[in-house]
N, C-alpha and C positions, 0 to 999 in steps of 0.2 A: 622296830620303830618305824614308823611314816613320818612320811617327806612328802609336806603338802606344797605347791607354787602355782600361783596363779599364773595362766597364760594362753597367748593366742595358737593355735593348732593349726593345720591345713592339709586334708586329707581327703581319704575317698571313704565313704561311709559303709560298709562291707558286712555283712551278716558273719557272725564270730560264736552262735551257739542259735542247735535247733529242739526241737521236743520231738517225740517218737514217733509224730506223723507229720515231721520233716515242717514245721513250721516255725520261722524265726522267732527266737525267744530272746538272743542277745546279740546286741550289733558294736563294732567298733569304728576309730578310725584308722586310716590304714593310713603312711604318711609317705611322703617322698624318698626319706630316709629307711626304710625299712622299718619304722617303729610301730608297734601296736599297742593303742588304747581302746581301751573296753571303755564304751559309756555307763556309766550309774544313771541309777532307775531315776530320773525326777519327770519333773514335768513338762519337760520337753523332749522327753525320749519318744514321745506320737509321734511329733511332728520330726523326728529324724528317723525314725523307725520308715517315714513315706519316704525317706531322700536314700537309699538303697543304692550303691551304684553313682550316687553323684558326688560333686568336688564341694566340698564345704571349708569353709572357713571357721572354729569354734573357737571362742573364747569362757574359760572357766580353770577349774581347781584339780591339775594334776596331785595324783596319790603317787609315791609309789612304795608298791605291798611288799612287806619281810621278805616274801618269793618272788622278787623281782620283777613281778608282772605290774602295767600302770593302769588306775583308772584315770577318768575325765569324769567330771561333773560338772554339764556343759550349762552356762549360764547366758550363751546368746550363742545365734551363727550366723551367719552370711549364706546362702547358695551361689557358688561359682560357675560359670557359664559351661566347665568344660564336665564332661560325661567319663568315665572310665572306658575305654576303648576308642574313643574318636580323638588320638592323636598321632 
């Protein structure tokens, strides 16, 4: 069964799957907490696919899968001022 909940997220956007000549194919968020979400394909996965490495804020529709892994399907974000490694 899935277990859907909408909600706000805050994370660092981090490449999470590549193709055979090493080019990002799947990104997630990586959170404070140690948790990982995989984003779903929609149509704002461009414009986060370019935030690579930065702090985001998302809000959208947590899954989580029978195999205990969660998606996101991110229906807005914020960009956060801070960078991954500049703290």
């Amino acid at each position: 069964m899935e277990f859907i909940q909408d909600i706000f997220i805050t994370g660092i956007i981090m490449p999470n799957n590549w193709d055979e000549n090493g080019k990002v194919t799947e990104i997630a968020i990586y959170t404070n907490t140690e948790e990982i979400y995989v984003l779903e394909d929609n149509s704002l996965n461009q414009k986060l696919f370019g935030l690579l490495q930065k702090k985001v804020e998302l809000r959208g529709k947590i899954r989580l899968k029978p195999d205990g892994n969660r998606t996101i399907s991110a229906h807005n974000y914020i960009e956060l001022d801070e960078t991954f490694g500049n703290e």
